[in-house]
C-alpha positions as CSV (number, residue, x, y, z in Angstrom):
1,X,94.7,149.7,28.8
2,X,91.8,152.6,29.9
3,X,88.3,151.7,29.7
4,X,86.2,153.1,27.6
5,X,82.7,153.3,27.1
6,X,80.9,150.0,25.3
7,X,80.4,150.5,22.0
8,X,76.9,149.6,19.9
9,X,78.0,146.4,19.4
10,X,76.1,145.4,22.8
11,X,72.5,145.8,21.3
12,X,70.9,143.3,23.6
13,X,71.8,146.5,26.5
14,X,71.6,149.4,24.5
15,X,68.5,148.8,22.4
16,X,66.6,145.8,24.1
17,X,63.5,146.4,22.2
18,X,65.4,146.3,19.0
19,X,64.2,143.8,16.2
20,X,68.1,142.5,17.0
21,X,67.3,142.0,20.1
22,X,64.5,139.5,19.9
23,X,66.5,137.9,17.8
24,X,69.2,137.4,20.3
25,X,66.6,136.5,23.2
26,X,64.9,133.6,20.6
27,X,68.7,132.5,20.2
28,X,68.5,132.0,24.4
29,X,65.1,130.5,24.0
30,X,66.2,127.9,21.3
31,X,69.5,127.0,23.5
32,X,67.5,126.6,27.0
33,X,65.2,124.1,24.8
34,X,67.6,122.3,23.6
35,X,69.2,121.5,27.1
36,X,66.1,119.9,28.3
37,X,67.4,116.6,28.7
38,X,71.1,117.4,29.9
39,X,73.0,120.0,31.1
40,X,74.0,123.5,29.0
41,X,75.9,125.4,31.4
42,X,79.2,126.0,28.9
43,X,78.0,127.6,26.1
44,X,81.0,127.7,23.6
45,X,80.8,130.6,20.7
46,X,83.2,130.5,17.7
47,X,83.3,131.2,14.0
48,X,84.9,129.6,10.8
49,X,87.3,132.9,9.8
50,X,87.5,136.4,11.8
51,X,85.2,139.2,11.7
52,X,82.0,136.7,11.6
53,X,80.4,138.8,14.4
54,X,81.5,135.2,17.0
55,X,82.1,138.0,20.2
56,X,79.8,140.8,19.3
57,X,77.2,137.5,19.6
58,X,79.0,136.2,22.7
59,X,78.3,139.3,24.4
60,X,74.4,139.5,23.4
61,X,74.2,135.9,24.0
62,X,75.8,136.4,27.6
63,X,73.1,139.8,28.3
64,X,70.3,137.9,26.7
65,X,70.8,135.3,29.4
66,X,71.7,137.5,32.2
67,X,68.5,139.8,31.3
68,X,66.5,136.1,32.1
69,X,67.3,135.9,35.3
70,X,70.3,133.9,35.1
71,X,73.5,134.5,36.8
72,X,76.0,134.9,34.0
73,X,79.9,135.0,33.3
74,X,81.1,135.6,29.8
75,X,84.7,134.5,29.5
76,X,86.4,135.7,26.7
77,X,89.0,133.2,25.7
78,X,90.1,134.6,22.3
79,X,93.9,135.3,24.1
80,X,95.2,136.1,20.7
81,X,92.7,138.5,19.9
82,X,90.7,139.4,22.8
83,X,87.9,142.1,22.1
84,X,85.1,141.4,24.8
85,X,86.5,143.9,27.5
86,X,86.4,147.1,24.8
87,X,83.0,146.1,24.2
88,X,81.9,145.9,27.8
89,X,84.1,149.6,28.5
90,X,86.7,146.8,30.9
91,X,90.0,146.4,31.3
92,X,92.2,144.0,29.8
93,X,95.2,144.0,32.4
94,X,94.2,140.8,33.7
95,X,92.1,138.1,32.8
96,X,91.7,134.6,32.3
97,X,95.6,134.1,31.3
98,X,96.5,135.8,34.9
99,X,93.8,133.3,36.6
100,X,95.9,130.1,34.8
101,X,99.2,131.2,35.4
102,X,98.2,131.0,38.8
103,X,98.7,135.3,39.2
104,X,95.1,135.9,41.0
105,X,92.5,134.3,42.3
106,X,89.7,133.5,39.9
107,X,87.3,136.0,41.9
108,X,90.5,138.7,41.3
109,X,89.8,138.4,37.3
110,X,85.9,138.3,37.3
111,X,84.3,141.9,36.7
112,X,81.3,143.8,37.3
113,X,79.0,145.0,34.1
114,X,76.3,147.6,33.8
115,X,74.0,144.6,33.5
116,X,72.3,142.9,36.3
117,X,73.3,139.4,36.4
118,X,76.3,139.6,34.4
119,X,79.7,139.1,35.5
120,X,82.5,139.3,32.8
121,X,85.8,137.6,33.0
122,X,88.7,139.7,30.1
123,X,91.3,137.3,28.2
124,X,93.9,139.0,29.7
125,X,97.8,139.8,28.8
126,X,98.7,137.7,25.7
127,X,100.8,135.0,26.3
128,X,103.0,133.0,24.4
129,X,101.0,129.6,24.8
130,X,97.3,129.7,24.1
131,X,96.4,126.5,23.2
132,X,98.6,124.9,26.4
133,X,97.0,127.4,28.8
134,X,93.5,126.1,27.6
135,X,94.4,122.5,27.5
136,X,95.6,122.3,31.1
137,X,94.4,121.0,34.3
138,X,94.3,124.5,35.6
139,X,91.5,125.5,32.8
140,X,89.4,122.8,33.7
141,X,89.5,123.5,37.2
142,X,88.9,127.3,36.5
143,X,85.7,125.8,34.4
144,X,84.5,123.9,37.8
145,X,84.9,126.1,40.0
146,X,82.6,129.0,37.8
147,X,80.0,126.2,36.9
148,X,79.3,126.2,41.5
149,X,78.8,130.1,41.3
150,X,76.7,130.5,37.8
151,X,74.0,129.5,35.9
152,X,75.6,130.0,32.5
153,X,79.0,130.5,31.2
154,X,79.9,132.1,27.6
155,X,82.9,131.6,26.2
156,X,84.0,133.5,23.5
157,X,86.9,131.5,21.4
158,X,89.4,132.1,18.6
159,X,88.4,131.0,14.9
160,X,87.7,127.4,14.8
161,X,89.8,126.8,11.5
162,X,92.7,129.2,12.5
163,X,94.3,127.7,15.8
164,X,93.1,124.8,18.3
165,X,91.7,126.9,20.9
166,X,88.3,126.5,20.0
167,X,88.8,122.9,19.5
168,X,90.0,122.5,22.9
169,X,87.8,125.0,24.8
170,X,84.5,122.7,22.5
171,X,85.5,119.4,24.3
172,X,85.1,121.1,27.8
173,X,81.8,122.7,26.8
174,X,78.0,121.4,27.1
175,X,77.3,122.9,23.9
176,X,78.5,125.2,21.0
177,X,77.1,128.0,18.5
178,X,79.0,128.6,15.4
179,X,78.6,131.9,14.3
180,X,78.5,132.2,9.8
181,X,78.4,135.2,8.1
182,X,76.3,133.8,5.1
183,X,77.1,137.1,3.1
184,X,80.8,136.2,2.8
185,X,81.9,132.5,4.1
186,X,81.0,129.9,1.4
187,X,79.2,126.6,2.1
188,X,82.2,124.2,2.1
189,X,84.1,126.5,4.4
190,X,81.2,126.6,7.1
191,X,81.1,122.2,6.6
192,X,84.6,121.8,7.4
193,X,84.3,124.4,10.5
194,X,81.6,122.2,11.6
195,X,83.4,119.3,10.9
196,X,85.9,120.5,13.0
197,X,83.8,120.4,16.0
198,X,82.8,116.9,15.2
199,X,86.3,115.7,15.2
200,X,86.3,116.8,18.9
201,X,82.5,115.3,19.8
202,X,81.3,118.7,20.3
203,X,77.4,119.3,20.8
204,X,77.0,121.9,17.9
205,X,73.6,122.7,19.0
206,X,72.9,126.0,16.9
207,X,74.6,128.2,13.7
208,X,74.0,131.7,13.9
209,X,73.7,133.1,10.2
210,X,74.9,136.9,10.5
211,X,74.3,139.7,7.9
212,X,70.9,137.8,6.1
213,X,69.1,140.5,5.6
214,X,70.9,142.6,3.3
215,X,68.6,145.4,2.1
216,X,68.9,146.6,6.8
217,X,71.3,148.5,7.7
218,X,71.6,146.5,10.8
219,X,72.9,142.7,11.1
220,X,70.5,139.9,11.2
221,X,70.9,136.6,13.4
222,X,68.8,133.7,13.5
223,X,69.1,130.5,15.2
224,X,68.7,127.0,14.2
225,X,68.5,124.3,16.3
226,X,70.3,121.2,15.7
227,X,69.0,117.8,17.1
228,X,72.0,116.0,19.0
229,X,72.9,112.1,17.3
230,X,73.6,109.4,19.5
């Protein structure tokens, strides 16, 4: 696929003085305080349906980091509908499913942004096995061996109620964000999302409510912070 040029969706680079912006950079605040005590290097992003705003909030997440002074990779491991690398102007050709079935090296996959501090790693080719290819040995080990070069890994997942990826990529992450977009997912369906990710002991240590502020043009996110129970 050709690059392209990122789109507006990547606020955090376009606009960083945008009211969307801070938002975005309190969201960073709120996660780095609530790794005080423990680790929060995989940062896991997913949503209860599609088109909740889970990778346009990856990407800002990952830039918000990377604009801290922390060495960032965003992974985007939606391999059934990847979007990060139009986003980001990349290309898709290989990725993270070319780095598991053991095509390239993991440094072969990673890419360059326009953002200091930001590395960004596509979904790749589609392949007929998503949830295997995340619950193997080799995706763990792909996970290690990024945690030794960065500070902070994003990674952007399928749906959690559609497919197991999410649930699978959660138990390998030091914390999640569930992204909700309060204008059209009801209540009950944002429980049993979460609920989802406490089936598999994952940290859910933040929801990000998207589209609040109707009477903006622009999206709204906010953070809030969820004490972890023992």
């Amino acid at each position: 696929m050709s690059r392209s040029t990122p789109n507006w969706s990547l606020i955090t680079e376009t606009n960083p003085k945008s009211p969307i912006s801070e938002s975005y950079r309190m969201l960073r605040t709120n996660i780095e305080y609530s790794a005080i005590d423990q680790s929060m290097q995989i940062i896991m992003v997913t949503s209860s349906k599609p088109s909740e705003g889970k990778s346009t909030t990856s990407a800002n997440i990952a830039v918000a980091f990377a604009q801290s002074n922390k060495k960032v990779l965003l992974i985007d491991a939606d391999m059934r509908k990847p979007t990060q690398h139009r986003m980001f102007g990349k290309s898709n050709r290989i990725g993270l499913t070319t780095a598991l079935f053991q095509q390239k090296e993991l440094g072969d996959v990673i890419q360059m942004t326009n953002t200091d501090n930001l590395w960004f790693m596509p979904a790749g080719p589609t392949p007929p096995n998503p949830s295997e290819l995340l619950s193997s040995n080799r995706m763990a080990a792909l996970l290690e061996t990024a945690k030794q070069a960065y500070d902070v890994i994003i990674v952007d997942t399928p749906p959690i109620l559609f497919v197991t990826d999410a649930q699978i990529v959660a138990a390998q992450s030091d914390g999640v964000v569930l992204v909700v977009d309060s204008g059209n997912v009801k209540k009950e369906i944002a429980a049993k999302a979460k609920a989802s990710l406490d089936h598999v002991k994952a940290k859910v240590i933040g929801v990000v409510l998207n589209n609040v502020d109707r009477e903006r043009s622009d999206s709204y996110y906010y953070y809030y912070g969820e004490k972890s129970e023992a």
